[in-house]
PyMOL Python script that loads the backbone (N, CA, C, O; Angstrom):
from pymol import cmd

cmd.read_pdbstr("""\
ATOM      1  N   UNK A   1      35.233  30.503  50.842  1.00  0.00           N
ATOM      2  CA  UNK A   1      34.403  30.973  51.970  1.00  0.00           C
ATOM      3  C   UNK A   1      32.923  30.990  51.543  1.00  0.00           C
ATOM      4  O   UNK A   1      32.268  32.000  51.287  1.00  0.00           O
ATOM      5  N   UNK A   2      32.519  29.767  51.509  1.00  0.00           N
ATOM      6  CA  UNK A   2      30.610  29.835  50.895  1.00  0.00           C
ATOM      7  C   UNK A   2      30.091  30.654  52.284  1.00  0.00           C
ATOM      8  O   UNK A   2      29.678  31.806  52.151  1.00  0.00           O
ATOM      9  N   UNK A   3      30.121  30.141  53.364  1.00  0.00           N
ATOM     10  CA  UNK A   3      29.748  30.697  54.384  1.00  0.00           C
ATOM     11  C   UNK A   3      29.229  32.237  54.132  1.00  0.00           C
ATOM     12  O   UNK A   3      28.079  32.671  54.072  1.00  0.00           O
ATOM     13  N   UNK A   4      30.691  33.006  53.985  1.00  0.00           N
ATOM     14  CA  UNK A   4      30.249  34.004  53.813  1.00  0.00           C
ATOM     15  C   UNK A   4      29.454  35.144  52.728  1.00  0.00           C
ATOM     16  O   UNK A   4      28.902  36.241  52.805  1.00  0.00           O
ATOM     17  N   UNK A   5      29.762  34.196  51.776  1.00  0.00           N
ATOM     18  CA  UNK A   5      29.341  34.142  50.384  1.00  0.00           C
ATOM     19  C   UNK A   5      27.137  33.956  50.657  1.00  0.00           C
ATOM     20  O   UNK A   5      26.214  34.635  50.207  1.00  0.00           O
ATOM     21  N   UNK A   6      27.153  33.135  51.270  1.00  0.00           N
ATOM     22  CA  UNK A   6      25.648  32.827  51.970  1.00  0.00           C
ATOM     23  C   UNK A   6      25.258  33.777  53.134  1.00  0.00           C
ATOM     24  O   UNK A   6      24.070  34.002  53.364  1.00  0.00           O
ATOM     25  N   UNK A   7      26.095  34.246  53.751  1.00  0.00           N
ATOM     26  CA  UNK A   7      25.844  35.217  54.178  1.00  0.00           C
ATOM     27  C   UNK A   7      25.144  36.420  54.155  1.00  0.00           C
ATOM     28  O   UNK A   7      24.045  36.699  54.634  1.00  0.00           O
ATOM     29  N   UNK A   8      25.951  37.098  53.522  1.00  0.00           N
ATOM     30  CA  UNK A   8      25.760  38.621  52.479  1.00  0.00           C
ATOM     31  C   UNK A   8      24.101  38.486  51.839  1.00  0.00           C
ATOM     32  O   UNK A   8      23.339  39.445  51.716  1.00  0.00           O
ATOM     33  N   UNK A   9      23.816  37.222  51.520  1.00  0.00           N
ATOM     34  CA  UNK A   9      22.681  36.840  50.866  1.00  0.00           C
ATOM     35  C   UNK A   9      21.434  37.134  51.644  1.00  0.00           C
ATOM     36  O   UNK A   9      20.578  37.916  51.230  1.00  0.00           O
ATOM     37  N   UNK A  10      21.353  36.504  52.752  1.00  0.00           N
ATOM     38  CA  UNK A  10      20.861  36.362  53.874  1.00  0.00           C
ATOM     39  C   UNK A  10      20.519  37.296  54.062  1.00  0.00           C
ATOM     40  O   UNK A  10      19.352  37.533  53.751  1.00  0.00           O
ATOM     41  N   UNK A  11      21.410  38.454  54.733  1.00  0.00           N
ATOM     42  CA  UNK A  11      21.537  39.462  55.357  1.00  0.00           C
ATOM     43  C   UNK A  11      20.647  40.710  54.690  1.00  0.00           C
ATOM     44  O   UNK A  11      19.613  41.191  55.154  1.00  0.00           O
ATOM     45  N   UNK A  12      21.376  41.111  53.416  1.00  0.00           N
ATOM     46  CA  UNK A  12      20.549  41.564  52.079  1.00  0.00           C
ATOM     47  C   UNK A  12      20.028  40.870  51.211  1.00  0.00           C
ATOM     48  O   UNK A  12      20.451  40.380  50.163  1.00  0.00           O
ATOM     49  N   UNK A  13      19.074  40.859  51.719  1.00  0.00           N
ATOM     50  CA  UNK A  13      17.505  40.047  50.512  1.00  0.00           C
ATOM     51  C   UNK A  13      16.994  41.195  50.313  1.00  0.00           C
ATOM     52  O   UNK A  13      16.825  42.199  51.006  1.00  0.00           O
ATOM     53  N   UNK A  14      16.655  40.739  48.705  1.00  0.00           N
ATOM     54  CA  UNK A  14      16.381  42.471  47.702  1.00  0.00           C
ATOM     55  C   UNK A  14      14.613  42.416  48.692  1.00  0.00           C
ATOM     56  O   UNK A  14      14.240  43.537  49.040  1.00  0.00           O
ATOM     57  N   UNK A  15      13.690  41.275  49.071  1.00  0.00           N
ATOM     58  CA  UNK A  15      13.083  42.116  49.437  1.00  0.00           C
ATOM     59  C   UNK A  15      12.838  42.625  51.238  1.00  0.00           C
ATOM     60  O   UNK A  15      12.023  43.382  51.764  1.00  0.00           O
ATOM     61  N   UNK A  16      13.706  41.988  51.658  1.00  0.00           N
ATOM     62  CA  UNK A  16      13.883  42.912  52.919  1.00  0.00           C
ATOM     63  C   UNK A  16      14.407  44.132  52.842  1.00  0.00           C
ATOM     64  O   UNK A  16      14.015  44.844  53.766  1.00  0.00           O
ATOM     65  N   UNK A  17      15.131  44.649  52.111  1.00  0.00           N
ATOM     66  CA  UNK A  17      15.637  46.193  52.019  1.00  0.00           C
ATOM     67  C   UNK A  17      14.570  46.689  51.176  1.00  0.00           C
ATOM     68  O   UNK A  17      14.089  47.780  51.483  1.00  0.00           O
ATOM     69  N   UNK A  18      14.050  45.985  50.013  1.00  0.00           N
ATOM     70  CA  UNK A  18      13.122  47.238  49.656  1.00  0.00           C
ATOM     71  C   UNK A  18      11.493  47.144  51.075  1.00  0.00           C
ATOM     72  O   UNK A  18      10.880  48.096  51.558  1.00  0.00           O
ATOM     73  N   UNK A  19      11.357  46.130  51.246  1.00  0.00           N
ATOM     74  CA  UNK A  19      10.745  46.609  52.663  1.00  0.00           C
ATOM     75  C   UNK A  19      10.957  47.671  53.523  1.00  0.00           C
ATOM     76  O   UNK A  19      12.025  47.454  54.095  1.00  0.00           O
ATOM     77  N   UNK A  20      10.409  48.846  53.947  1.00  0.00           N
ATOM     78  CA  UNK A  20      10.729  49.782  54.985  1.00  0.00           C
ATOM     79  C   UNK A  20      10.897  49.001  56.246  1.00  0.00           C
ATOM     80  O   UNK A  20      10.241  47.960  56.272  1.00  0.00           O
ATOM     81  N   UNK A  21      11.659  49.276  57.346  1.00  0.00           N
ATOM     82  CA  UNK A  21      11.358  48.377  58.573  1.00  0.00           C
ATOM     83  C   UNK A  21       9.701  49.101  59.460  1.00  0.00           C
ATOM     84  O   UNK A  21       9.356  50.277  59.574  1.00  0.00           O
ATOM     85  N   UNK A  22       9.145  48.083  59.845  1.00  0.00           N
ATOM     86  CA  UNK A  22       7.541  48.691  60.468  1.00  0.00           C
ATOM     87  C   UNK A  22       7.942  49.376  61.607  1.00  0.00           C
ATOM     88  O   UNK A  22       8.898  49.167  62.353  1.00  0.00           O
ATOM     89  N   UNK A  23       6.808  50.485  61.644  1.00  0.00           N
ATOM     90  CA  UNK A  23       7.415  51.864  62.662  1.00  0.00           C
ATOM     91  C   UNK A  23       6.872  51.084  64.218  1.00  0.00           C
ATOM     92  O   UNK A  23       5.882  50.436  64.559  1.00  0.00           O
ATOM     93  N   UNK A  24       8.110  51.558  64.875  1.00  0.00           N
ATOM     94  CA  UNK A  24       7.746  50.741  66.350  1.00  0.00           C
ATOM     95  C   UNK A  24       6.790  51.333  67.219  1.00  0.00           C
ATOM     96  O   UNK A  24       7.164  52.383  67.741  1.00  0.00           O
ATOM     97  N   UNK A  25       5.891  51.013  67.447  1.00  0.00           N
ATOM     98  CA  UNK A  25       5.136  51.781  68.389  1.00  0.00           C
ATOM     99  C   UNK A  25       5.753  52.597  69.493  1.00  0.00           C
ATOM    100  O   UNK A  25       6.843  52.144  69.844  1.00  0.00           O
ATOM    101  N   UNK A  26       5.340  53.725  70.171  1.00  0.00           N
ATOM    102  CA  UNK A  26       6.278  54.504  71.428  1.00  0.00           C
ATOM    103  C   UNK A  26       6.122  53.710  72.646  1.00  0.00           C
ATOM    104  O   UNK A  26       5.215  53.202  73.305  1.00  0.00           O
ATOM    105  N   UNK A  27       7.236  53.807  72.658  1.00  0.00           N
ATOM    106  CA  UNK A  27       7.050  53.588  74.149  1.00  0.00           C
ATOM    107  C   UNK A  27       6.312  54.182  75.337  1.00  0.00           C
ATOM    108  O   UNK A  27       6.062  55.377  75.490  1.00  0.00           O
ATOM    109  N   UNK A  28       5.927  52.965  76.340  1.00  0.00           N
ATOM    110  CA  UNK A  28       4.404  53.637  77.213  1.00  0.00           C
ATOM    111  C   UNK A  28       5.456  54.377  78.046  1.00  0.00           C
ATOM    112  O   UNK A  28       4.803  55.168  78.726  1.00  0.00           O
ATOM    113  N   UNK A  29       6.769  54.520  78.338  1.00  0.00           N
ATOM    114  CA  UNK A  29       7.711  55.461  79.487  1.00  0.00           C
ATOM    115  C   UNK A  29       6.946  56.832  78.871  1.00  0.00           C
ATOM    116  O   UNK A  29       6.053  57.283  79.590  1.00  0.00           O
ATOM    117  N   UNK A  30       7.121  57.287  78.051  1.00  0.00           N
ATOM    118  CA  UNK A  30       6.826  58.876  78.082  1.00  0.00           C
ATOM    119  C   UNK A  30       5.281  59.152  78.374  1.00  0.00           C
ATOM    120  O   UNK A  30       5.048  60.197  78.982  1.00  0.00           O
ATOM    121  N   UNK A  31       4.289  58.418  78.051  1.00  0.00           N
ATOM    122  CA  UNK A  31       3.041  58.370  78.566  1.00  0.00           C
ATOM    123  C   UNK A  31       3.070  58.421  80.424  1.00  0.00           C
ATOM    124  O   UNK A  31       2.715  59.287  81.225  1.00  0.00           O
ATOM    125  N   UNK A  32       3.536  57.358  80.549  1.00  0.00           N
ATOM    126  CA  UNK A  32       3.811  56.957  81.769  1.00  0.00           C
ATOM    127  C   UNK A  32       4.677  58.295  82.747  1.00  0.00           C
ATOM    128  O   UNK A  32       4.472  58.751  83.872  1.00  0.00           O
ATOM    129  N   UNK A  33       5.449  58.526  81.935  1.00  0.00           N
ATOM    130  CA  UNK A  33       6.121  59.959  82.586  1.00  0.00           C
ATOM    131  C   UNK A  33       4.962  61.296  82.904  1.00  0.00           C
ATOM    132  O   UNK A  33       4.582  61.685  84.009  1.00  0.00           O
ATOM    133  N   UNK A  34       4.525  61.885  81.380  1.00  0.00           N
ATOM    134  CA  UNK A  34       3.926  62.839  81.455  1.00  0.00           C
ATOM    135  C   UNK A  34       2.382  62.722  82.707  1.00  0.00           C
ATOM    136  O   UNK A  34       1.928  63.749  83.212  1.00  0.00           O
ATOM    137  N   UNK A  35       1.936  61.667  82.938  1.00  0.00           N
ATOM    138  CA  UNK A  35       0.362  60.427  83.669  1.00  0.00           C
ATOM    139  C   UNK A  35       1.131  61.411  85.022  1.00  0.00           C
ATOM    140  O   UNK A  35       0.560  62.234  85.738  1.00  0.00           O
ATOM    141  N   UNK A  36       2.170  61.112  85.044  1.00  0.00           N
ATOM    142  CA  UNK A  36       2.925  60.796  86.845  1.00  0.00           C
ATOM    143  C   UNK A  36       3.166  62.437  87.101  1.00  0.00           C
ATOM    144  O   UNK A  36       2.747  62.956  88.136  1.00  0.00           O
ATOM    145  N   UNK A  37       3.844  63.179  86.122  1.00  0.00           N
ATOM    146  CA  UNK A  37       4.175  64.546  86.331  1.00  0.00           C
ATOM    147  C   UNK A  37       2.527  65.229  86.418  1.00  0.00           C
ATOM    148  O   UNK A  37       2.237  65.705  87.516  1.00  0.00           O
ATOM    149  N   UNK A  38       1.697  65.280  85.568  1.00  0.00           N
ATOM    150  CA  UNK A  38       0.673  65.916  85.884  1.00  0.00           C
ATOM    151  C   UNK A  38      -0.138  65.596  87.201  1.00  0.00           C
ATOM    152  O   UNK A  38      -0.870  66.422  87.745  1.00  0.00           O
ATOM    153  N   UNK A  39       0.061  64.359  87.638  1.00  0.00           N
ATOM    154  CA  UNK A  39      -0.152  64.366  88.781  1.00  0.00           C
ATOM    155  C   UNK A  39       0.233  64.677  89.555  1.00  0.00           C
ATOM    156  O   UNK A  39      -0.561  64.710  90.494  1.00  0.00           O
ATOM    157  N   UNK A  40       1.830  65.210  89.911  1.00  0.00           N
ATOM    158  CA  UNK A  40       2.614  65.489  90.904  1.00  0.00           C
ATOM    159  C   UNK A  40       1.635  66.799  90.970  1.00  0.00           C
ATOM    160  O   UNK A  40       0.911  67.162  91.897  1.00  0.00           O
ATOM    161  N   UNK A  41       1.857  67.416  89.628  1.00  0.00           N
ATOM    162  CA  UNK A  41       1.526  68.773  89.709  1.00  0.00           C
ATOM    163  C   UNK A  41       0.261  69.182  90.097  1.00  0.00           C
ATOM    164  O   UNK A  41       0.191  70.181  90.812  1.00  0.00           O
ATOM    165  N   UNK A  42      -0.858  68.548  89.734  1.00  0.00           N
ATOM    166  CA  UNK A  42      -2.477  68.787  91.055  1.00  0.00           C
ATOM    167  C   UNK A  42      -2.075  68.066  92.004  1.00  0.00           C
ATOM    168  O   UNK A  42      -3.226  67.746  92.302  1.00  0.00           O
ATOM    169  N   UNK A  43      -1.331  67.404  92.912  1.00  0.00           N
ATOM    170  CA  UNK A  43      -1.054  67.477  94.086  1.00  0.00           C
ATOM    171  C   UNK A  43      -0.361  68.664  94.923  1.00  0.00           C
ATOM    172  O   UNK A  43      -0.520  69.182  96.029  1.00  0.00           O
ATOM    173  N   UNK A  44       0.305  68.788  94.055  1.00  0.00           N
ATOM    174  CA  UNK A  44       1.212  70.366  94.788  1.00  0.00           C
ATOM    175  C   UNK A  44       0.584  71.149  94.474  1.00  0.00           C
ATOM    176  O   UNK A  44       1.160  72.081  95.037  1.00  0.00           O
ATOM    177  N   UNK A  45      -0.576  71.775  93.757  1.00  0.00           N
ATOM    178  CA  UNK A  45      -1.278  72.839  93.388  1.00  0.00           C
ATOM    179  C   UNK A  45      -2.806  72.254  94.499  1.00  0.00           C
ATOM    180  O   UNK A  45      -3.263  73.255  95.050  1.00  0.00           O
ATOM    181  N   UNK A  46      -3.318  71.427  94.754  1.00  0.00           N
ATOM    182  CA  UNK A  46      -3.891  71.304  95.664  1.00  0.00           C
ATOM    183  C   UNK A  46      -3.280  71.445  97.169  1.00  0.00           C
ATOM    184  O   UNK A  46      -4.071  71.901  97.995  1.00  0.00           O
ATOM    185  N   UNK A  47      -2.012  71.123  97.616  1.00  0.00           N
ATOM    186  CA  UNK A  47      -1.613  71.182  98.551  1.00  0.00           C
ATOM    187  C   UNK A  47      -1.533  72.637  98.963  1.00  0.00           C
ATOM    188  O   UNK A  47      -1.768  73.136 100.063  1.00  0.00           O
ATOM    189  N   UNK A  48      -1.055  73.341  97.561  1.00  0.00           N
ATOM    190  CA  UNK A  48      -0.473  75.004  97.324  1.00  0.00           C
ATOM    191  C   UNK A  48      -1.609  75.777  98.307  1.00  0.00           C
ATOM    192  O   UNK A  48      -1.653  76.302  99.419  1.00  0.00           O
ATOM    193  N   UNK A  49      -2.570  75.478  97.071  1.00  0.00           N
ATOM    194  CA  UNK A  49      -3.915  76.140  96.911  1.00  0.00           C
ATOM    195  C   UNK A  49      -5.265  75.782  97.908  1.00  0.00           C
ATOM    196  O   UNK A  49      -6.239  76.207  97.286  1.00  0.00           O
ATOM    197  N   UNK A  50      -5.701  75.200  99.144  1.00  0.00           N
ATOM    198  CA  UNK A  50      -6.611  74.733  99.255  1.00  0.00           C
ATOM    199  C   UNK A  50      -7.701  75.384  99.143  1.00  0.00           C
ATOM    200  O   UNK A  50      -7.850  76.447  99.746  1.00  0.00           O
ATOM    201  N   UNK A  51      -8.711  74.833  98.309  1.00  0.00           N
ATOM    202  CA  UNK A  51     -10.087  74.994  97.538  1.00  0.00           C
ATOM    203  C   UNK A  51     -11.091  74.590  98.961  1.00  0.00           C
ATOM    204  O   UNK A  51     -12.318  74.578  98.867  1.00  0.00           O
TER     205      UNK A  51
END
""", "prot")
cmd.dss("prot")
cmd.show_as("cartoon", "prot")
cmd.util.cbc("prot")
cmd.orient("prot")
């Protein structure tokens, strides 16, 4: 089985594991979430409240 024998190799290369994997940037959803909720919320506090 070279195949798999070439495999294993592949897969674990001494320097991809001693590489850390690079940190993924966040995702824009929770930005995008918190953007949308604070807005809900001065809309309903303006609606609440009129100034």
């Amino acid at each position: 089985w070279t195949w798999t024998r070439s495999r294993p190799r592949r897969w674990c290369s001494p320097p991809a594991r001693a590489r850390p994997p690079p940190p993924s940037p966040p995702p824009p959803s929770p930005s995008r979430r918190s953007s949308s909720a604070r807005r809900a919320v001065h809309a309903r506090r303006r609606s609440r409240d009129p100034s």
